[in-house]
PDB file as gemmi writes it, atoms N, CA and C in Angstrom:
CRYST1    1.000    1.000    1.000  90.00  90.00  90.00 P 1                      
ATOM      1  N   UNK A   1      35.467   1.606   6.058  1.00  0.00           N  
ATOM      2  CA  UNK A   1      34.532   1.371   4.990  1.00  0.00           C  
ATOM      3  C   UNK A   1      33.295   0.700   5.556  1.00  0.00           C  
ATOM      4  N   UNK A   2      31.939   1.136   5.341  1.00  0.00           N  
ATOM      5  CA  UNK A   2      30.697   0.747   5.662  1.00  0.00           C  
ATOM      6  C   UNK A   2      30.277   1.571   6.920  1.00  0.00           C  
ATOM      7  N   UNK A   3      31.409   2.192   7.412  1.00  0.00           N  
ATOM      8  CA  UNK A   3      30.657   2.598   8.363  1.00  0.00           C  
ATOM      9  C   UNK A   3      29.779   3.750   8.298  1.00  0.00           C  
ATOM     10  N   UNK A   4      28.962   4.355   8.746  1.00  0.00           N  
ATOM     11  CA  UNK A   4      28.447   6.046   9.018  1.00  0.00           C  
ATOM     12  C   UNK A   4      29.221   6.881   9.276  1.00  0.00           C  
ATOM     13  N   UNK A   5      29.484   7.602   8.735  1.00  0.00           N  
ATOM     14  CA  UNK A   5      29.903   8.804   8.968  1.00  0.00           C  
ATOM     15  C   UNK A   5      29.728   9.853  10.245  1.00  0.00           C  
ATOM     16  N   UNK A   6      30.135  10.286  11.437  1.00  0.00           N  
ATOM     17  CA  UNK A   6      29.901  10.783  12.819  1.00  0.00           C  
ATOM     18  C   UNK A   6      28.694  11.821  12.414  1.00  0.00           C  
ATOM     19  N   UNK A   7      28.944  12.806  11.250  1.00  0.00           N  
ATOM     20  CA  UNK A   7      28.298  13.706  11.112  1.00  0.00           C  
ATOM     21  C   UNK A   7      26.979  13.477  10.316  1.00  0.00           C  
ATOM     22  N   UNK A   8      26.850  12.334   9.684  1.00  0.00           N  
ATOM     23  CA  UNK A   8      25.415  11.477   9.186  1.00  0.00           C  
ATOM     24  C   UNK A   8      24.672  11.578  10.753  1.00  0.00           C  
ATOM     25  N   UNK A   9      25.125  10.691  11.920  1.00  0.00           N  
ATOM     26  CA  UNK A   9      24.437  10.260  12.765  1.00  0.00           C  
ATOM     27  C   UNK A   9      23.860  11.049  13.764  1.00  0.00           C  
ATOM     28  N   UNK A  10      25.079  12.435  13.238  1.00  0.00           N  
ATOM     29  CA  UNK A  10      24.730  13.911  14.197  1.00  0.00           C  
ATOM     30  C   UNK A  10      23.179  14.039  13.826  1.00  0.00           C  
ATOM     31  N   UNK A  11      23.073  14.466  12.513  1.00  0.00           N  
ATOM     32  CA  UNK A  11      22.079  15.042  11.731  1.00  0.00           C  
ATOM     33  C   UNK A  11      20.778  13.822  11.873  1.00  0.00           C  
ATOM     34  N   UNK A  12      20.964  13.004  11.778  1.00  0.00           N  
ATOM     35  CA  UNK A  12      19.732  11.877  12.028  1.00  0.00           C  
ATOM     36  C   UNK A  12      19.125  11.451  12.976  1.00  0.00           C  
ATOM     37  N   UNK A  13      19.899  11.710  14.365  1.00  0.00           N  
ATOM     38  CA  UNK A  13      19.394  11.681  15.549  1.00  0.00           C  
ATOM     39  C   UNK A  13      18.352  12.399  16.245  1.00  0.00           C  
ATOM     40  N   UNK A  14      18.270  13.462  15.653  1.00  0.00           N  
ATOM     41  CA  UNK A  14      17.581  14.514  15.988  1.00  0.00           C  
ATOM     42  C   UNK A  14      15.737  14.127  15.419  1.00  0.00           C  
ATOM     43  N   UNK A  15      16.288  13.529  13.915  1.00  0.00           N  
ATOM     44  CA  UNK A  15      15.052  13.265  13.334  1.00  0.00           C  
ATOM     45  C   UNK A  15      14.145  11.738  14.181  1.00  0.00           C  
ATOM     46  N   UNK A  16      15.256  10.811  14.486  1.00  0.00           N  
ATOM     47  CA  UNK A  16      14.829   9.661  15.192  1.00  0.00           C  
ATOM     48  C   UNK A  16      14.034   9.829  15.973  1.00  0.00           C  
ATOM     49  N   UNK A  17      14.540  10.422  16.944  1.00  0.00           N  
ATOM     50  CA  UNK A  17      13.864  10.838  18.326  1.00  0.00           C  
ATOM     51  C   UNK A  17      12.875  11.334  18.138  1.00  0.00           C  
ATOM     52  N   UNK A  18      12.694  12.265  17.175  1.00  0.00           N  
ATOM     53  CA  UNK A  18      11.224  13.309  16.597  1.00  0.00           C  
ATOM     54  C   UNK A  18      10.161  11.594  16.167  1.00  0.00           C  
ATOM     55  N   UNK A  19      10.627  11.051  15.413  1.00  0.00           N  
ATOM     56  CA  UNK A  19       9.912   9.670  14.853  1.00  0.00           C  
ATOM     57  C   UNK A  19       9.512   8.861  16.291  1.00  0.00           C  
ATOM     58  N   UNK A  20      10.636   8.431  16.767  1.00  0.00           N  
ATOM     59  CA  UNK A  20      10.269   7.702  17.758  1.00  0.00           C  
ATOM     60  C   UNK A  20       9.015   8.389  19.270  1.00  0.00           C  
ATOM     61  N   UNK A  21       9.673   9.459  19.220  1.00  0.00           N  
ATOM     62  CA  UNK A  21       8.742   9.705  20.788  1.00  0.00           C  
ATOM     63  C   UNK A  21       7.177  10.470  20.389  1.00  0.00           C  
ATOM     64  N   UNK A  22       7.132  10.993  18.725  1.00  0.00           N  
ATOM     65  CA  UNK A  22       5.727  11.255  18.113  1.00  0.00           C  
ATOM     66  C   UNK A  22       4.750  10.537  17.350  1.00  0.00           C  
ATOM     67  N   UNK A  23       5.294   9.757  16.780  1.00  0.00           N  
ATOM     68  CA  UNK A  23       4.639   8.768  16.291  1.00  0.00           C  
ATOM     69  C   UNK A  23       4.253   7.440  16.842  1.00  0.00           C  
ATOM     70  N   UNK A  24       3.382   6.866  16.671  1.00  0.00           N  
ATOM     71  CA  UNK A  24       2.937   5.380  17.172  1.00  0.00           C  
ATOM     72  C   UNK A  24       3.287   4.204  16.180  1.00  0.00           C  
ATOM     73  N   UNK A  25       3.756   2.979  16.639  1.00  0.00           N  
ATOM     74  CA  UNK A  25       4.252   2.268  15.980  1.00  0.00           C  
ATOM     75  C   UNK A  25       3.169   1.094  15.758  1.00  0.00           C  
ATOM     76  N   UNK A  26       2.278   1.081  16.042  1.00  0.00           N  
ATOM     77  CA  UNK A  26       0.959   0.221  15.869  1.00  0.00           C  
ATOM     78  C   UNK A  26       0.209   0.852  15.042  1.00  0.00           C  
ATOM     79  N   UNK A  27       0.410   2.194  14.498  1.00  0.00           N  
ATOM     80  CA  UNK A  27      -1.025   2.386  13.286  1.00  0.00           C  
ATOM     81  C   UNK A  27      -2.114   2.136  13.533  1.00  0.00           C  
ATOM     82  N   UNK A  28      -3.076   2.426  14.714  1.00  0.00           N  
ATOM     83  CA  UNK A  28      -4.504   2.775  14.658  1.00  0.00           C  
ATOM     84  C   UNK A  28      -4.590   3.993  14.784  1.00  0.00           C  
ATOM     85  N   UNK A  29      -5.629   4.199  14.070  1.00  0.00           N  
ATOM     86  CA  UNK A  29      -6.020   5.426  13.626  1.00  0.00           C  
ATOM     87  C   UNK A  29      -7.595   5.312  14.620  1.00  0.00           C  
ATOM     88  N   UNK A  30      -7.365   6.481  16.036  1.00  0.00           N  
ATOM     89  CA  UNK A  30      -8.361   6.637  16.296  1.00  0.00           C  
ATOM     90  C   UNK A  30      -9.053   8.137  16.529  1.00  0.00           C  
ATOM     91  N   UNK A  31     -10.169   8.890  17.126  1.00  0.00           N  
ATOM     92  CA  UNK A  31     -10.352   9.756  16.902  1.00  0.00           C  
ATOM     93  C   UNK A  31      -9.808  11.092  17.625  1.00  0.00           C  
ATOM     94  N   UNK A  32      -8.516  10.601  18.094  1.00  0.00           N  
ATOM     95  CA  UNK A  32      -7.421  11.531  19.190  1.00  0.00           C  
ATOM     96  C   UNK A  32      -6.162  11.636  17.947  1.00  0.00           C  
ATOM     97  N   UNK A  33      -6.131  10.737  17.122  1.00  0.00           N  
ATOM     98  CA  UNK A  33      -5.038  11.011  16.009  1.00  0.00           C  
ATOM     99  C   UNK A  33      -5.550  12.187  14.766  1.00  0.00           C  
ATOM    100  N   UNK A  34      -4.227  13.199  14.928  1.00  0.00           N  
ATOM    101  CA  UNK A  34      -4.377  13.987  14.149  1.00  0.00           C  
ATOM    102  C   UNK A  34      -3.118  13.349  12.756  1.00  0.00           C  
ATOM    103  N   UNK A  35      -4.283  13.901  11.592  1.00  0.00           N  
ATOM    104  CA  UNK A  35      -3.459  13.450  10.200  1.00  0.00           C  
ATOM    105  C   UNK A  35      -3.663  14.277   9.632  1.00  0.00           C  
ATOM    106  N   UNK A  36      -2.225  14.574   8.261  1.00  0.00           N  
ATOM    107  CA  UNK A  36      -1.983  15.344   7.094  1.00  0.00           C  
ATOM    108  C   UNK A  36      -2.978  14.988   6.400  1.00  0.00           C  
ATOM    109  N   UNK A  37      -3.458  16.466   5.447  1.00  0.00           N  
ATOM    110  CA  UNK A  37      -4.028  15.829   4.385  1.00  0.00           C  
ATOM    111  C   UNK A  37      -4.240  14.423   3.737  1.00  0.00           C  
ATOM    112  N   UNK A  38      -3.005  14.512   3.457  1.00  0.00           N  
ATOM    113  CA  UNK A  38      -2.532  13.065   2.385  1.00  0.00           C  
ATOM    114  C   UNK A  38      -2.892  11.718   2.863  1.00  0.00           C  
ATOM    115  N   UNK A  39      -2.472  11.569   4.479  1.00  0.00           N  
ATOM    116  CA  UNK A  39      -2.494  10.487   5.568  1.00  0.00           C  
ATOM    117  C   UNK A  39      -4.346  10.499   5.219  1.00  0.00           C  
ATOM    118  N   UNK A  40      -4.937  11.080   5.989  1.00  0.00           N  
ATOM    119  CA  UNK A  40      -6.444  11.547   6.099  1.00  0.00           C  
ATOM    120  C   UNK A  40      -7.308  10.930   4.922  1.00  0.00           C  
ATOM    121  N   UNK A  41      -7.278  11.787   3.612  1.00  0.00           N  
ATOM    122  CA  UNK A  41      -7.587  10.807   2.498  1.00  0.00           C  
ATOM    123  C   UNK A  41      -7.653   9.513   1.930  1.00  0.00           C  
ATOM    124  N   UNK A  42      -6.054   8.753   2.252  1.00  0.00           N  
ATOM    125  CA  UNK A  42      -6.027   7.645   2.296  1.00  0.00           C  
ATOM    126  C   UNK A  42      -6.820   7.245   3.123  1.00  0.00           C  
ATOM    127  N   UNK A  43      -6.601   7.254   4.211  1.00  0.00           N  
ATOM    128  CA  UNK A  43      -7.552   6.279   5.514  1.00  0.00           C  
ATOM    129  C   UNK A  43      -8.963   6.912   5.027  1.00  0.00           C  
ATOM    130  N   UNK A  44      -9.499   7.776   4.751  1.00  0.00           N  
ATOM    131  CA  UNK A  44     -10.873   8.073   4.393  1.00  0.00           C  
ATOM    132  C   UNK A  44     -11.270   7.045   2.812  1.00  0.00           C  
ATOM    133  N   UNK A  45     -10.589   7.055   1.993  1.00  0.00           N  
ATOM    134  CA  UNK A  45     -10.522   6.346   1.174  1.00  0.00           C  
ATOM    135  C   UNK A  45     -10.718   4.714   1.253  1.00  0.00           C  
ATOM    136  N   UNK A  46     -10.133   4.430   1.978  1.00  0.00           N  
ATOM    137  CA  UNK A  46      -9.812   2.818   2.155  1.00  0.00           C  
ATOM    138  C   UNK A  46     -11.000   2.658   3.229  1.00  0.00           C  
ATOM    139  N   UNK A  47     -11.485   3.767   4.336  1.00  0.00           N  
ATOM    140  CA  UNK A  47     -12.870   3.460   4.829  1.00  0.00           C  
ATOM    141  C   UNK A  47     -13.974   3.594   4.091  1.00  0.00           C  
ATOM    142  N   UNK A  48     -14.150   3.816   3.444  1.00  0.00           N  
ATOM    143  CA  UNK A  48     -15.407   4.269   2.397  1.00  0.00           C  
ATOM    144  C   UNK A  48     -15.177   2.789   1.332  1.00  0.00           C  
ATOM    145  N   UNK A  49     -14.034   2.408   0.690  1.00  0.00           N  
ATOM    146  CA  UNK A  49     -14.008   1.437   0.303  1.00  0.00           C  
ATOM    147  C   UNK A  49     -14.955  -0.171   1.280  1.00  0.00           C  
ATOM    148  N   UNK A  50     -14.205   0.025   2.174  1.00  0.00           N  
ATOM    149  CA  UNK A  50     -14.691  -1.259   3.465  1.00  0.00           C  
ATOM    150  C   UNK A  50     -15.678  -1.150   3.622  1.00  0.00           C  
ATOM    151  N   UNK A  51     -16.405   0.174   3.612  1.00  0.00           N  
ATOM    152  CA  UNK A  51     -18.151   0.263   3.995  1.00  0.00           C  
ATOM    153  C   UNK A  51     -18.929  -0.462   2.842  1.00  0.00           C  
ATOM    154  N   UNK A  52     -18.364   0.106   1.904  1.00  0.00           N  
ATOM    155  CA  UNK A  52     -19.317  -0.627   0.535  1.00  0.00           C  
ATOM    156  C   UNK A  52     -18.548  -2.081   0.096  1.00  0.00           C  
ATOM    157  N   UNK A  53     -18.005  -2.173   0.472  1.00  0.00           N  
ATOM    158  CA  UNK A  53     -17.438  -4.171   0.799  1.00  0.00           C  
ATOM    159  C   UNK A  53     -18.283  -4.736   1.565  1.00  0.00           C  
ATOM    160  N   UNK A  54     -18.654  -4.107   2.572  1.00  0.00           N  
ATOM    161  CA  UNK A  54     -19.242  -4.607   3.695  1.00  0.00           C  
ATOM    162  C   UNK A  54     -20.685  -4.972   3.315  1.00  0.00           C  
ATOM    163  N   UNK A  55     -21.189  -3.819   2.190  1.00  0.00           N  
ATOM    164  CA  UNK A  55     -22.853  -4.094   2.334  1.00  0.00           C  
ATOM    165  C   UNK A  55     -23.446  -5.307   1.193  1.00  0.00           C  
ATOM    166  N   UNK A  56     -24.038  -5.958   2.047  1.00  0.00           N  
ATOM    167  CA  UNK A  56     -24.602  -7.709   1.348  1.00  0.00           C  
ATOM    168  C   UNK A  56     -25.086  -7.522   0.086  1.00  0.00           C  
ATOM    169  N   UNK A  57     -24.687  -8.005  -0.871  1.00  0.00           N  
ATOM    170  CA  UNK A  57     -24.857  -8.282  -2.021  1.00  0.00           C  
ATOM    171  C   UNK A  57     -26.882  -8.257  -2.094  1.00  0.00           C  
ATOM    172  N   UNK A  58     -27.454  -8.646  -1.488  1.00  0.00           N  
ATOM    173  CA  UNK A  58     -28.604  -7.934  -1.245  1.00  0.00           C  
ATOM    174  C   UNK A  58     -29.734  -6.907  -1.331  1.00  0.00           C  
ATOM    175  N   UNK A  59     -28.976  -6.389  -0.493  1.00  0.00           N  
ATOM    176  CA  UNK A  59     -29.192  -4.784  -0.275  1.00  0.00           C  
ATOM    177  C   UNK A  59     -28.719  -3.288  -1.596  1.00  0.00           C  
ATOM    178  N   UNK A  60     -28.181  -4.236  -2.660  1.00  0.00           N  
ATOM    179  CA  UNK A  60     -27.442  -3.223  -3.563  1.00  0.00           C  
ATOM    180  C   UNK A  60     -28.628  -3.541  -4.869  1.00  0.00           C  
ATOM    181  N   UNK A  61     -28.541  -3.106  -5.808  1.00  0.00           N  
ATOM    182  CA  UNK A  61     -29.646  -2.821  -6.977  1.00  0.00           C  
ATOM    183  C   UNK A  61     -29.167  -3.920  -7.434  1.00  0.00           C  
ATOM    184  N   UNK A  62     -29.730  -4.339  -8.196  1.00  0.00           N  
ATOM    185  CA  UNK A  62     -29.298  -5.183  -9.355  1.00  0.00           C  
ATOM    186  C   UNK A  62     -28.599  -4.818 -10.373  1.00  0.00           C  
ATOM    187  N   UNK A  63     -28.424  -3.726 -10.881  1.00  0.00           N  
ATOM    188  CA  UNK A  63     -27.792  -2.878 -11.947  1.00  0.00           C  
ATOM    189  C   UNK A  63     -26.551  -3.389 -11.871  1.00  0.00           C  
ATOM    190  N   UNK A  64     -26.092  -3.134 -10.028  1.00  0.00           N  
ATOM    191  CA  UNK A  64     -25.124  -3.247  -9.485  1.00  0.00           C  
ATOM    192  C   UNK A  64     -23.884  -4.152  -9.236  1.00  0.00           C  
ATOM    193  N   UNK A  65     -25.136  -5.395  -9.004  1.00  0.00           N  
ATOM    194  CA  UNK A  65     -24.770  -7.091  -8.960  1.00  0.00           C  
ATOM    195  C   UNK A  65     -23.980  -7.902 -10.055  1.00  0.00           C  
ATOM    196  N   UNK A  66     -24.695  -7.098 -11.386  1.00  0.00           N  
ATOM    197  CA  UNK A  66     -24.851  -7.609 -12.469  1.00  0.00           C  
ATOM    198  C   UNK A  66     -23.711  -7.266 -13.471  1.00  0.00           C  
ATOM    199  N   UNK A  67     -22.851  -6.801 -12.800  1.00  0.00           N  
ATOM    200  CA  UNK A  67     -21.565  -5.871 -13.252  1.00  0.00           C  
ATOM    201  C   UNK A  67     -20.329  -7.207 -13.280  1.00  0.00           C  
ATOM    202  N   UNK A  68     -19.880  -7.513 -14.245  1.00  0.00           N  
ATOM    203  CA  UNK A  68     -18.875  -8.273 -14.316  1.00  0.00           C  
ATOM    204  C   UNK A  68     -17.480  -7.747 -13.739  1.00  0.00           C  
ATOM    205  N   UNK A  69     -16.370  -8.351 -12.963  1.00  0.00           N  
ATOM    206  CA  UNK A  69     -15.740  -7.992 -12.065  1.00  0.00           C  
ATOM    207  C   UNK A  69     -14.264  -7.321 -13.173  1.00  0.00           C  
ATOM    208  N   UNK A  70     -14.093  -6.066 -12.685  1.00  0.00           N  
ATOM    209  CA  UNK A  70     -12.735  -5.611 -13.456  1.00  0.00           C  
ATOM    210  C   UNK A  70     -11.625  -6.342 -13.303  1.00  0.00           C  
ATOM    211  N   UNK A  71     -10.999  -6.824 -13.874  1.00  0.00           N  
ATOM    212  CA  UNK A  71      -9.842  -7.272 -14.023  1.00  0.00           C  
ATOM    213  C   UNK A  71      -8.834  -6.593 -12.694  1.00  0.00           C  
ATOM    214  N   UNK A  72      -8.690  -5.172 -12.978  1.00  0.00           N  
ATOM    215  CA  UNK A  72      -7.819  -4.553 -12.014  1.00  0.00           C  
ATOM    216  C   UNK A  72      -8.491  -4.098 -10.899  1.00  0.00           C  
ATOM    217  N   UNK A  73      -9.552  -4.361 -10.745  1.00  0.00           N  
ATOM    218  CA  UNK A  73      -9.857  -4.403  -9.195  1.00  0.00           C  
ATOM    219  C   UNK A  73     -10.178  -3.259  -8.830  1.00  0.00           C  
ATOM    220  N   UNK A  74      -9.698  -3.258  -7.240  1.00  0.00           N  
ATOM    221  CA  UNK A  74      -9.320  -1.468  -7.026  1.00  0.00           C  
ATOM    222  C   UNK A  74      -8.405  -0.777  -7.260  1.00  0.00           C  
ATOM    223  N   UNK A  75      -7.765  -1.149  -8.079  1.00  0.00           N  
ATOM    224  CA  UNK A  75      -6.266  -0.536  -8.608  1.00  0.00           C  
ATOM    225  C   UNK A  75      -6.791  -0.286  -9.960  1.00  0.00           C  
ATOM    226  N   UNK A  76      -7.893  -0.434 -10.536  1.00  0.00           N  
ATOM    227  CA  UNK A  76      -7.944   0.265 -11.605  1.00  0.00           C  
ATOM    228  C   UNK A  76      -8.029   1.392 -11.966  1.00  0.00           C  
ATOM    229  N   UNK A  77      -7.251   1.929 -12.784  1.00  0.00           N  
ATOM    230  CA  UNK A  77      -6.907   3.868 -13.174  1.00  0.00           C  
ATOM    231  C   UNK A  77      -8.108   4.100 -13.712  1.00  0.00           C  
ATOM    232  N   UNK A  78      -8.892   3.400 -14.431  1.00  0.00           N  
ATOM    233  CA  UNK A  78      -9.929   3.664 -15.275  1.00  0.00           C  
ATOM    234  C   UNK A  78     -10.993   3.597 -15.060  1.00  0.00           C  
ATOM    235  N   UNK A  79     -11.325   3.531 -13.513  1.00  0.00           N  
ATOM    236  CA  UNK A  79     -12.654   3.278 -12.728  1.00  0.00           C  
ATOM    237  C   UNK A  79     -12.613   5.091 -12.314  1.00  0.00           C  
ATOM    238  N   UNK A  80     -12.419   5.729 -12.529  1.00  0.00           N  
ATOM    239  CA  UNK A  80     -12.873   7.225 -12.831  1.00  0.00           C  
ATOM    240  C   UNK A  80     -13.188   8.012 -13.781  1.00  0.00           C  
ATOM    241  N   UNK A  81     -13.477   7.296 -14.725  1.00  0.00           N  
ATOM    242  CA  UNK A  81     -14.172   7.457 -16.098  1.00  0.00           C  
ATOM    243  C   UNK A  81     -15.712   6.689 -15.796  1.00  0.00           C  
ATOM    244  N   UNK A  82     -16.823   7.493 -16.167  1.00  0.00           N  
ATOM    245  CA  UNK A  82     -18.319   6.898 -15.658  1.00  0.00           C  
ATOM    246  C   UNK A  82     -18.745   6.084 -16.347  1.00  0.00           C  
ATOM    247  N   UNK A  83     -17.831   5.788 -17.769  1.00  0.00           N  
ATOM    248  CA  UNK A  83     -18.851   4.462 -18.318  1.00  0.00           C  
ATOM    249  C   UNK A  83     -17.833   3.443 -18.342  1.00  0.00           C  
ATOM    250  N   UNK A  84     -16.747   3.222 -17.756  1.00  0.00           N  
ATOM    251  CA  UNK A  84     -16.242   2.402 -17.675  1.00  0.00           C  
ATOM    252  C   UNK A  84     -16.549   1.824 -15.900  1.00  0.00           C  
ATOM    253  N   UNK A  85     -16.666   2.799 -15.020  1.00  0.00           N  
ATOM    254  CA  UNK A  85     -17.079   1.935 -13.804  1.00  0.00           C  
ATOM    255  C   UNK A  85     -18.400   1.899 -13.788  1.00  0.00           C  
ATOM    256  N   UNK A  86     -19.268   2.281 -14.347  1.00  0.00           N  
ATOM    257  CA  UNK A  86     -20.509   1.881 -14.527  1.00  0.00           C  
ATOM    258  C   UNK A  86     -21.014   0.197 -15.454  1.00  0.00           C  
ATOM    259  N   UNK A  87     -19.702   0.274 -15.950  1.00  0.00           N  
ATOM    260  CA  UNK A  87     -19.981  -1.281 -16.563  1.00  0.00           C  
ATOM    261  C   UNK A  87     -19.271  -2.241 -16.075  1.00  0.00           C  
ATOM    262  N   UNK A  88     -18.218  -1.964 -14.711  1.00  0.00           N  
ATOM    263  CA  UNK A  88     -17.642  -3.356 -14.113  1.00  0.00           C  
ATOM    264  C   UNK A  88     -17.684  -3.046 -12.739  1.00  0.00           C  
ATOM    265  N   UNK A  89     -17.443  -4.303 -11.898  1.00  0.00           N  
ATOM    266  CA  UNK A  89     -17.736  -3.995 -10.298  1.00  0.00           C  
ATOM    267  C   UNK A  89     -16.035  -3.851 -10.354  1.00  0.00           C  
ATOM    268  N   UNK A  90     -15.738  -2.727  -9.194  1.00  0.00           N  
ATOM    269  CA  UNK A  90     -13.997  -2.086  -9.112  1.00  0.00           C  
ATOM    270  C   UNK A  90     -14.164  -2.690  -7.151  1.00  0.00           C  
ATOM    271  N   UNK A  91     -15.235  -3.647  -6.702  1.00  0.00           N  
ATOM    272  CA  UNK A  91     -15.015  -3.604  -5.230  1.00  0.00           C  
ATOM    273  C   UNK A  91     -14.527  -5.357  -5.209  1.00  0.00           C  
ATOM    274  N   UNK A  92     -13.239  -5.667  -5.648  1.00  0.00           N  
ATOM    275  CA  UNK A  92     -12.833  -6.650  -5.783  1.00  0.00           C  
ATOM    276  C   UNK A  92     -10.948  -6.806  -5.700  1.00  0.00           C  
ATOM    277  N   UNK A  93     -10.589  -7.682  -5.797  1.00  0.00           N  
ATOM    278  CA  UNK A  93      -9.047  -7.284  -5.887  1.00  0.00           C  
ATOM    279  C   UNK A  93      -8.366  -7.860  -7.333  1.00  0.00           C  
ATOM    280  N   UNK A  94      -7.149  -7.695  -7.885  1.00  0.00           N  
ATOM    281  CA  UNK A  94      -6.830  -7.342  -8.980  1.00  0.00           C  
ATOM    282  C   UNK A  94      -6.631  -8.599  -9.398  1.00  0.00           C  
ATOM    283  N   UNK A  95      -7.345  -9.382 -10.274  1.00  0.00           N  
ATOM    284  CA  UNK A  95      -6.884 -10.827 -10.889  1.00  0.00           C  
ATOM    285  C   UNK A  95      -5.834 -10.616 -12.263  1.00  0.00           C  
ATOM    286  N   UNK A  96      -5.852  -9.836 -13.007  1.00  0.00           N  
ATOM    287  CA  UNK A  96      -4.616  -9.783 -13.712  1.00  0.00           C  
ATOM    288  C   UNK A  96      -3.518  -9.192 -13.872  1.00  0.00           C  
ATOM    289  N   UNK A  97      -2.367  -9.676 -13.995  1.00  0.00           N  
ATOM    290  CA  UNK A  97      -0.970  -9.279 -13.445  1.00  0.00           C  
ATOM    291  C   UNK A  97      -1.009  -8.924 -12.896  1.00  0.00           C  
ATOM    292  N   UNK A  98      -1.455  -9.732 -11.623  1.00  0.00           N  
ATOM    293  CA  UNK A  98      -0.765  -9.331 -10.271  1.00  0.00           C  
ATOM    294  C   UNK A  98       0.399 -10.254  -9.718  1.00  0.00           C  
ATOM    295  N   UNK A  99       1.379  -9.668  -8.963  1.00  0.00           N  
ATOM    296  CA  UNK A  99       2.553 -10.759  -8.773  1.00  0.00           C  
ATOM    297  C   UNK A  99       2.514 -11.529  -7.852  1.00  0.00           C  
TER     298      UNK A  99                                                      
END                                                                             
């Protein structure tokens, strides 16, 4: 009882080795790494986020500034509707219910 089963470890070994000797276990993403769709987006996503984090409160309109901060942050579902992210800043992190 608890143990694995011989024929679990048959079948999983195969996949390990595929994980272990293809993949990198540090996660940088540089421009020799090839990514899935899905992978790709995200990291394109979350860079495009950081760029416009990055630029000084300054340099952005005032329209912009002047935007009271969403509650849900960048996790808000509803910052893809245009008059709802047009009326709060979504480049912040989530102050309500978060755990």
């Amino acid at each position: 009882m608890g143990l694995i089963p011989s024929r679990t470890i048959v079948l999983l070994l195969p996949l390990f080795f595929f994980f272990f000797f293809f993949f990198k276990t540090d996660y940088h993403v540089t421009t020799n790494v090839v990514l899935c769709y899905c992978c790709g987006l995200h990291n394109f996503r979350e860079l495009a986020y950081q760029y416009r984090q990055n630029i000084p409160a300054s340099e952005l309109p005032g329209s912009v500034t002047a935007r009271p901060d969403c509650y849900w942050g960048r996790n808000c579902r509803t910052q893809v509707k245009a008059h709802h992210a047009m009326k709060f800043n979504h480049i912040c992190e989530q102050t309500r219910f978060k755990n």
